[in-house]
TIRO-2110 file (N, C-alpha, C; in Angstrom, 1 decimal):
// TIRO-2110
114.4, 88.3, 90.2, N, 1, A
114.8, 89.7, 90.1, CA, 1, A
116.2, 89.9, 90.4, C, 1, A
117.1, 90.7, 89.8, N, 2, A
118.3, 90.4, 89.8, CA, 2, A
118.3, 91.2, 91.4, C, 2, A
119.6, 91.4, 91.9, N, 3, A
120.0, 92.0, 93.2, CA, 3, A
120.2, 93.3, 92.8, C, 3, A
120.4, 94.0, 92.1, N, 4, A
120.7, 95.3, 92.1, CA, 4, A
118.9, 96.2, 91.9, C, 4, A
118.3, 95.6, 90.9, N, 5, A
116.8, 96.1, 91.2, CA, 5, A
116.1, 95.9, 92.2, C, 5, A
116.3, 94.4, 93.1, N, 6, A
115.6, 94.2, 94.5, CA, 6, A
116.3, 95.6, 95.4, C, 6, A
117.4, 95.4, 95.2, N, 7, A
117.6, 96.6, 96.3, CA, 7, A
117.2, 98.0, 95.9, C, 7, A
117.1, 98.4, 94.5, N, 8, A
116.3, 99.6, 94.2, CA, 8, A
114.9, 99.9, 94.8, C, 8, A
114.2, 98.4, 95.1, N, 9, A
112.9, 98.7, 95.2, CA, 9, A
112.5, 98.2, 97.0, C, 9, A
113.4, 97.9, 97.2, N, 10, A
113.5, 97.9, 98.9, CA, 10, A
113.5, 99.5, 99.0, C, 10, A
114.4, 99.6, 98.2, N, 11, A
114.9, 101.2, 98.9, CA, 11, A
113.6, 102.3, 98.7, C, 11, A
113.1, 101.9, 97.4, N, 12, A
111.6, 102.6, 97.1, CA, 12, A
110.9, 102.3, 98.6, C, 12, A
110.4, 101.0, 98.9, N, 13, A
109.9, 100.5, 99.8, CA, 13, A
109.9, 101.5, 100.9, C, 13, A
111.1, 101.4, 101.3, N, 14, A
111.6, 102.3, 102.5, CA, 14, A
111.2, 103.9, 102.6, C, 14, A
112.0, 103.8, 101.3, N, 15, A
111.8, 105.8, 100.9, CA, 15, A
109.7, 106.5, 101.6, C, 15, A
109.0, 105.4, 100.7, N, 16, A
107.7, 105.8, 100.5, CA, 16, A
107.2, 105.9, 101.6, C, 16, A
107.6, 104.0, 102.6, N, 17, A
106.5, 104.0, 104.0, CA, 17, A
106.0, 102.8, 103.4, C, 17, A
106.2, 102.3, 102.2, N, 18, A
105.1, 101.0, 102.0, CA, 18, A
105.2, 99.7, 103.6, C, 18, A
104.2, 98.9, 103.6, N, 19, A
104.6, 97.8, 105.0, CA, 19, A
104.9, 96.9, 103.8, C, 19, A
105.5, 96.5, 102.6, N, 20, A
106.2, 95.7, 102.0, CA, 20, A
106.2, 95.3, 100.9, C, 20, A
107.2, 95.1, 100.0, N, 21, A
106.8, 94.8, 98.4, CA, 21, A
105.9, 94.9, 97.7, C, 21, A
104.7, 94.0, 98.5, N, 22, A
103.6, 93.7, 97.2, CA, 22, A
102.6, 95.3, 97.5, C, 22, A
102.6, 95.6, 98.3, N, 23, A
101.9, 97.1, 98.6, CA, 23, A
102.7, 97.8, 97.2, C, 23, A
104.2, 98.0, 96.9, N, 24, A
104.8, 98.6, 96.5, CA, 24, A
104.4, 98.5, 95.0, C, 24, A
104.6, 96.7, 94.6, N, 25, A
104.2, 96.7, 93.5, CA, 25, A
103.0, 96.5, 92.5, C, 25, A
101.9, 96.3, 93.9, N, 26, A
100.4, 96.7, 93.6, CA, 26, A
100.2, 98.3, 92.9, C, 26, A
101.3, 99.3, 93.5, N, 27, A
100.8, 100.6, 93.5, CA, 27, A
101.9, 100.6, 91.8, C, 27, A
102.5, 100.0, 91.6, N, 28, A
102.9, 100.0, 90.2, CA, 28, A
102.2, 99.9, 89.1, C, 28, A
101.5, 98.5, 89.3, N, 29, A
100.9, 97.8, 88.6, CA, 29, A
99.5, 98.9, 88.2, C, 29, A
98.9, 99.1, 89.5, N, 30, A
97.7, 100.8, 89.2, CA, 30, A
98.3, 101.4, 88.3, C, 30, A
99.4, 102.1, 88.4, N, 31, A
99.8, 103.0, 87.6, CA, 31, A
99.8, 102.8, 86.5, C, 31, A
100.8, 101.6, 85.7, N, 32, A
100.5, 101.1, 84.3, CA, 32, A
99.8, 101.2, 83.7, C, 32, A
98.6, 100.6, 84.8, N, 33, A
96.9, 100.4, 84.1, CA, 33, A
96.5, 101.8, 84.0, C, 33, A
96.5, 102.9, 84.3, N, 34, A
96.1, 104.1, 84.3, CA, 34, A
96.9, 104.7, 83.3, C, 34, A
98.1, 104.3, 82.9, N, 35, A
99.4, 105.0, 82.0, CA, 35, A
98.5, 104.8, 80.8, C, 35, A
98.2, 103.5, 80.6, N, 36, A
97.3, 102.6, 79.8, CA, 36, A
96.1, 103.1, 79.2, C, 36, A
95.2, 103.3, 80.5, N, 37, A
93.6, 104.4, 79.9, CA, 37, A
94.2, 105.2, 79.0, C, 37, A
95.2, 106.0, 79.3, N, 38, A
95.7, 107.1, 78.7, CA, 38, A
96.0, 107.6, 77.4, C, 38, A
96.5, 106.3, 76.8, N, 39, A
97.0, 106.0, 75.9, CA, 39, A
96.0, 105.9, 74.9, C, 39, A
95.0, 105.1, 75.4, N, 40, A
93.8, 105.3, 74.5, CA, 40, A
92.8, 106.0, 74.2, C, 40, A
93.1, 107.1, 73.4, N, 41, A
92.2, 108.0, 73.5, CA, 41, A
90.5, 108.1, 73.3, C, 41, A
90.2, 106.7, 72.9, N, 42, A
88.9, 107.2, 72.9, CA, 42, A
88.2, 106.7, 74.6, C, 42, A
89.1, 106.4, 75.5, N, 43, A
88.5, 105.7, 76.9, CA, 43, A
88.6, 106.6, 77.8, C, 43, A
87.5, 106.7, 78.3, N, 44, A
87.1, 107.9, 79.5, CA, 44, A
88.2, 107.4, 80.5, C, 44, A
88.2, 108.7, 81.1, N, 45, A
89.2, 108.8, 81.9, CA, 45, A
88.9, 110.0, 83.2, C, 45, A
89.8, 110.3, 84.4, N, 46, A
89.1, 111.6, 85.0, CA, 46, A
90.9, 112.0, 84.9, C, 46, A
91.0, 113.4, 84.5, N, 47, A
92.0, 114.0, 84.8, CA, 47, A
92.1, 115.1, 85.7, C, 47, A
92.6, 116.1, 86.6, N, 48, A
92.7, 117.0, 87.7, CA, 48, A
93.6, 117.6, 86.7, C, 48, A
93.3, 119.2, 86.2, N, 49, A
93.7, 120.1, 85.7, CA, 49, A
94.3, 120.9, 86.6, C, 49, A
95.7, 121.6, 87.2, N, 50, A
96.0, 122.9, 87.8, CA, 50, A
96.4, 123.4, 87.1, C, 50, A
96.1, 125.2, 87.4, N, 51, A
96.4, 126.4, 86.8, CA, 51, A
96.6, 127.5, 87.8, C, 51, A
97.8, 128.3, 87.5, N, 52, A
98.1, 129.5, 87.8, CA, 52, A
98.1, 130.3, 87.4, C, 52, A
97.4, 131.5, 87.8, N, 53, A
97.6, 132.6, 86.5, CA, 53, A
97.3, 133.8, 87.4, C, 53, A
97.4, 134.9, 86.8, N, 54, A
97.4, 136.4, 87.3, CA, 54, A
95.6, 136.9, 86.8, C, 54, A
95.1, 137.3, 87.5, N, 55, A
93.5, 137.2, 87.1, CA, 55, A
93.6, 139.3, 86.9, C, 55, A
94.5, 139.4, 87.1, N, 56, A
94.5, 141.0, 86.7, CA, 56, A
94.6, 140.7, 84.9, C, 56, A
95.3, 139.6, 84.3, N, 57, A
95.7, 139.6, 83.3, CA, 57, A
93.9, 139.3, 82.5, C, 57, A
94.2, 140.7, 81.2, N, 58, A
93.2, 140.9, 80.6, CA, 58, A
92.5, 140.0, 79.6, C, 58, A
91.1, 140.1, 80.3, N, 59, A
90.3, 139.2, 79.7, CA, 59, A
90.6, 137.7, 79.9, C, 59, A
91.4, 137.5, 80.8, N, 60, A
91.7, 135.6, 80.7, CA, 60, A
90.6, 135.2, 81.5, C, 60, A
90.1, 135.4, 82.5, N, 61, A
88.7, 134.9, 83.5, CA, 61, A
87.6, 134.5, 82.2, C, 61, A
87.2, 135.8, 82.1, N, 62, A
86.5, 135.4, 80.7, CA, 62, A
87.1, 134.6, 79.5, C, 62, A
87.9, 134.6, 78.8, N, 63, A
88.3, 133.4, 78.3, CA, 63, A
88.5, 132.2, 78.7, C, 63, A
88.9, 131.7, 80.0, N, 64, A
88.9, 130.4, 80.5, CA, 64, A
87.0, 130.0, 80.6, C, 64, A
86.7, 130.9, 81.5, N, 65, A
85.2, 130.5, 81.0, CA, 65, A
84.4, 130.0, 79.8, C, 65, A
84.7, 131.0, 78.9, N, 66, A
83.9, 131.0, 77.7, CA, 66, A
84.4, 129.6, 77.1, C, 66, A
86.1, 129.2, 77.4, N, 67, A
86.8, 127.7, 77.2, CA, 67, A
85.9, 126.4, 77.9, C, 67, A
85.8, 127.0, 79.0, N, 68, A
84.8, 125.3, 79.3, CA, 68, A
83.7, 125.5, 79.5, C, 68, A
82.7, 126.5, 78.9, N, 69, A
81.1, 126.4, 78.6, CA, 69, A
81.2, 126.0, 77.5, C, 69, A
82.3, 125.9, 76.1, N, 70, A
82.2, 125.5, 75.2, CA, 70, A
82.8, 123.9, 75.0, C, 70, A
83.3, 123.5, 75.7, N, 71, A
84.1, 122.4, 75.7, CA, 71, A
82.9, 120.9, 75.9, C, 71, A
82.8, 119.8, 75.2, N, 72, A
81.9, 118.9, 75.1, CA, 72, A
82.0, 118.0, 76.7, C, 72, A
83.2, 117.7, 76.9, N, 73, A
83.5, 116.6, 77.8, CA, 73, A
83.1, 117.7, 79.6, C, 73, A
83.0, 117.1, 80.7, N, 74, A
82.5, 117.2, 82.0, CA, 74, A
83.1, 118.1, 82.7, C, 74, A
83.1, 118.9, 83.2, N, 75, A
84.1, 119.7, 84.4, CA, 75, A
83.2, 118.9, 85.6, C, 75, A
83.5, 118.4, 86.3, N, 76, A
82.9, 117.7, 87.6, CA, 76, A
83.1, 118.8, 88.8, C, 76, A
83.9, 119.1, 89.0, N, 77, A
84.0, 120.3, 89.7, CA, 77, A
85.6, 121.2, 89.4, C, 77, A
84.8, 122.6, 90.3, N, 78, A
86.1, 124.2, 90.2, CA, 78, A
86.9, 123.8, 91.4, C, 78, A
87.9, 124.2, 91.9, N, 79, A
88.2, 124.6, 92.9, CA, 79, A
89.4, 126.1, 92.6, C, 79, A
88.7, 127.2, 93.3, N, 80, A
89.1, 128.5, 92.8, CA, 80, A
90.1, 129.3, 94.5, C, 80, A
91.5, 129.4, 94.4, N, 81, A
91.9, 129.8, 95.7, CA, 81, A
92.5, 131.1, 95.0, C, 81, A
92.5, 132.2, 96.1, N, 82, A
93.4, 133.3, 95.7, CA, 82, A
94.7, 133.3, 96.5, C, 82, A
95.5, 133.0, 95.7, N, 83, A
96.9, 132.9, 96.4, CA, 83, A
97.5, 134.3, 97.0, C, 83, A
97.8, 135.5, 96.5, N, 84, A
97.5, 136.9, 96.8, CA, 84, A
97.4, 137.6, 96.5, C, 84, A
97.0, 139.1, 96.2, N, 85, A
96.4, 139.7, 95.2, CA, 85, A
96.4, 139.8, 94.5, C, 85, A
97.4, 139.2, 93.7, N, 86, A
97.6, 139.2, 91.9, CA, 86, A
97.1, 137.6, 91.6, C, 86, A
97.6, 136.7, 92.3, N, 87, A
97.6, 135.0, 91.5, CA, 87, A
96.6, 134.5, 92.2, C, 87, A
95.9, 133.6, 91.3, N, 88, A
94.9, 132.3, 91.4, CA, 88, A
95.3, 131.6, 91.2, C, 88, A
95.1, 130.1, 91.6, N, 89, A
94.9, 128.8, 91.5, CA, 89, A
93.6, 128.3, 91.3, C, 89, A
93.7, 127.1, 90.1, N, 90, A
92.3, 126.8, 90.2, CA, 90, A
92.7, 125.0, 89.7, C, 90, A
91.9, 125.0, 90.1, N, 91, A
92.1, 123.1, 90.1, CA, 91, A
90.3, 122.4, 89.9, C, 91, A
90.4, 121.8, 88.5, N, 92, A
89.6, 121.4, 88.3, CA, 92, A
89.6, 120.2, 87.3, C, 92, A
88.2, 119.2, 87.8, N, 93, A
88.5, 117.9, 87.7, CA, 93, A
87.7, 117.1, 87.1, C, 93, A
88.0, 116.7, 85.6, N, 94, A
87.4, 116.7, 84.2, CA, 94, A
87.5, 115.0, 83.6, C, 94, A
86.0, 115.3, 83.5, N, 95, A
86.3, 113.7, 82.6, CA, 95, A
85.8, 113.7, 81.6, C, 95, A
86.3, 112.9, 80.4, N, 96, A
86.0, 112.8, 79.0, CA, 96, A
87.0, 112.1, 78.5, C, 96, A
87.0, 111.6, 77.2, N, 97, A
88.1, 110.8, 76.5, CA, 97, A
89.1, 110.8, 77.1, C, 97, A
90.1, 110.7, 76.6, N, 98, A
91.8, 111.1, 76.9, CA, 98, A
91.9, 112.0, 76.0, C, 98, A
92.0, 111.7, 74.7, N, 99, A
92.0, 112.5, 73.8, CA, 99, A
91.8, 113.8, 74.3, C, 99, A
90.4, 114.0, 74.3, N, 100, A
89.9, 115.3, 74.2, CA, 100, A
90.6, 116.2, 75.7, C, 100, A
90.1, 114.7, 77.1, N, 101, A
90.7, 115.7, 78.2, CA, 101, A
92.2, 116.8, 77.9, C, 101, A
93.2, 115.7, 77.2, N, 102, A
93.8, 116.3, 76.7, CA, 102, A
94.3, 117.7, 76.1, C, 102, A
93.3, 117.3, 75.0, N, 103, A
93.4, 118.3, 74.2, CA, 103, A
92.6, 120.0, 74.9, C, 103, A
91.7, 119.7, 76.0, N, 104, A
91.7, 120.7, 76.6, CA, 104, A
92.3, 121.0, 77.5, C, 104, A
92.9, 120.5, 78.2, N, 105, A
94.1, 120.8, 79.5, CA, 105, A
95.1, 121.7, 78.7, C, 105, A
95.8, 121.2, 77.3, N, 106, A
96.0, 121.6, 76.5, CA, 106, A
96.1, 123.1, 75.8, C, 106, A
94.3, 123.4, 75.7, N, 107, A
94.6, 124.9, 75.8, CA, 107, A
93.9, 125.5, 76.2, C, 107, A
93.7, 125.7, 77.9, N, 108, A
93.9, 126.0, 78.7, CA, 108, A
95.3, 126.0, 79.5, C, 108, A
96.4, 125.3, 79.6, N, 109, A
97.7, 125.6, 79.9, CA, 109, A
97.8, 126.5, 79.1, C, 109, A
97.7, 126.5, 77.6, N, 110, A
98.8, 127.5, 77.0, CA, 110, A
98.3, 129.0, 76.8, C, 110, A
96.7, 129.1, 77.3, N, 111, A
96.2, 130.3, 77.0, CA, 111, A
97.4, 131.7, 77.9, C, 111, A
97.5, 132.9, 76.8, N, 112, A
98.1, 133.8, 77.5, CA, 112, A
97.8, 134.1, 78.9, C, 112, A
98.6, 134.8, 79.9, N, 113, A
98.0, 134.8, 81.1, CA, 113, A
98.4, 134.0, 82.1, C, 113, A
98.8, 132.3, 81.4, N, 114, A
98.5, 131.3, 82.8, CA, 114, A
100.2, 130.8, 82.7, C, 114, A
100.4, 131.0, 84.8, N, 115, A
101.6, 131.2, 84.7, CA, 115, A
102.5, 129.8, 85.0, C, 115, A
101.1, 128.6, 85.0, N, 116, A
101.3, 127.0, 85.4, CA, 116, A
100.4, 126.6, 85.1, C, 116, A
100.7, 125.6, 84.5, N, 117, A
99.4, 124.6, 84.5, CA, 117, A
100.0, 123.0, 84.6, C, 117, A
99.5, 121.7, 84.7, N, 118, A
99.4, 120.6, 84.9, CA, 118, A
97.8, 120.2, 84.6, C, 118, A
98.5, 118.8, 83.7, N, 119, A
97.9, 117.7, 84.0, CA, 119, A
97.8, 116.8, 84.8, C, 119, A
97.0, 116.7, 86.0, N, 120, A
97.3, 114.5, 86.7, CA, 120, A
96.3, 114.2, 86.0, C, 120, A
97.0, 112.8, 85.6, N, 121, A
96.2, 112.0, 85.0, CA, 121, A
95.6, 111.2, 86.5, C, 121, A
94.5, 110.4, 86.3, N, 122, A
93.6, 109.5, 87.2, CA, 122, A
93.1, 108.6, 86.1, C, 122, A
92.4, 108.0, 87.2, N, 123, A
91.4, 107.0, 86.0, CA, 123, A
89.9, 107.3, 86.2, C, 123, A
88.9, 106.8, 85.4, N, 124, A
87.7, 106.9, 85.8, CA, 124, A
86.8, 105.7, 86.4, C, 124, A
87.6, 104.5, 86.9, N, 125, A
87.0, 103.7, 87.3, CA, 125, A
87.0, 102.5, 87.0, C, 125, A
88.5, 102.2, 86.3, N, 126, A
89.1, 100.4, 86.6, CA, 126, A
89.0, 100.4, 87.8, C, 126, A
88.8, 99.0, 88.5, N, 127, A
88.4, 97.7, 89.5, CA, 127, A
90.4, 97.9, 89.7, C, 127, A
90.7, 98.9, 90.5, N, 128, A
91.7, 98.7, 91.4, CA, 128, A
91.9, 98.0, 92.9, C, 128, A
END
C-alpha cells in the first residue's frame, strides 16, 4: 500500500477508536458486501427508513398508513417519537428486495408533508 494511503487509513484508525488496521479494514470489507446486497435488487435486504414530518400536515398520517398496509414487502417494526408539537419522527425497519425497499423508502420520502427522510441501508443476514 503506497505511503500516502497507509497514512490515510492510520488516520481513519485513529479518528474512529479502531485497536488496529484489520478491525478497520474488516469494517470496510462489511460494507462492500452490504453496498453489494444492494445493488442487487432482487436480494433481500433490511433497510431503516427515517422520516420527519409535521403530523398537523393534512391527511399525511393517513396516507403514510394507507402507504404501508398496501406495500407487499415487511415493516418489522414503527418507532413513532414526538419531537414537539408540530414534528414527528418515525423510524422504521423494513425488509424486502432492494428494489422494492427502495422503491418504497422512495415514496414515502417524497410524500407531501415529510420534512426528511433517509434511507440506511443494512443487510439481512450475510455471515459477517
Amino acid at each position: 500500500m503506497e505511503d500516502g494511503l497507509l497514512k490515510k487509513l492510520d488516520a481513519m484508525v485513529r479518528e474512529k477508536g479502531y485497536p488496529n488496521r484489520s478491525e478497520a479494514i474488516r469494517d470496510l470489507v462489511r460494507k462492500t458486501i452490504v453496498d453489494d446486497e444492494w445493488t442487487d435488487a432482487s436480494g433481500e435486504i433490511i433497510g431503516v427508513l427515517v422520516i420527519v414530518f409535521d403530523h398537523h400536515s393534512r391527511e399525511l398520517s393517513s396516507r403514510l398508513l394507507k402507504k404501508e398496509h398496501h406495500w407487499v414487502g415487511g415493516i418489522l417494526s414503527t418507532l413513532h417519537i414526538h419531537l414537539d408539537h408540530d414534528n414527528c419522527l418515525e423510524v422504521k425497519v423494513i425488509r424486502g428486495k432492494a428494489g422494492e425497499v427502495r422503491d418504497f423508502a422512495d415514496e414515502m420520502i417524497s410524500m407531501k408533508g415529510i420534512k426528511y427522510g433517509t434511507l440506511v441501508r443494512a443487510t439481512a443476514g450475510v455471515a459477517l
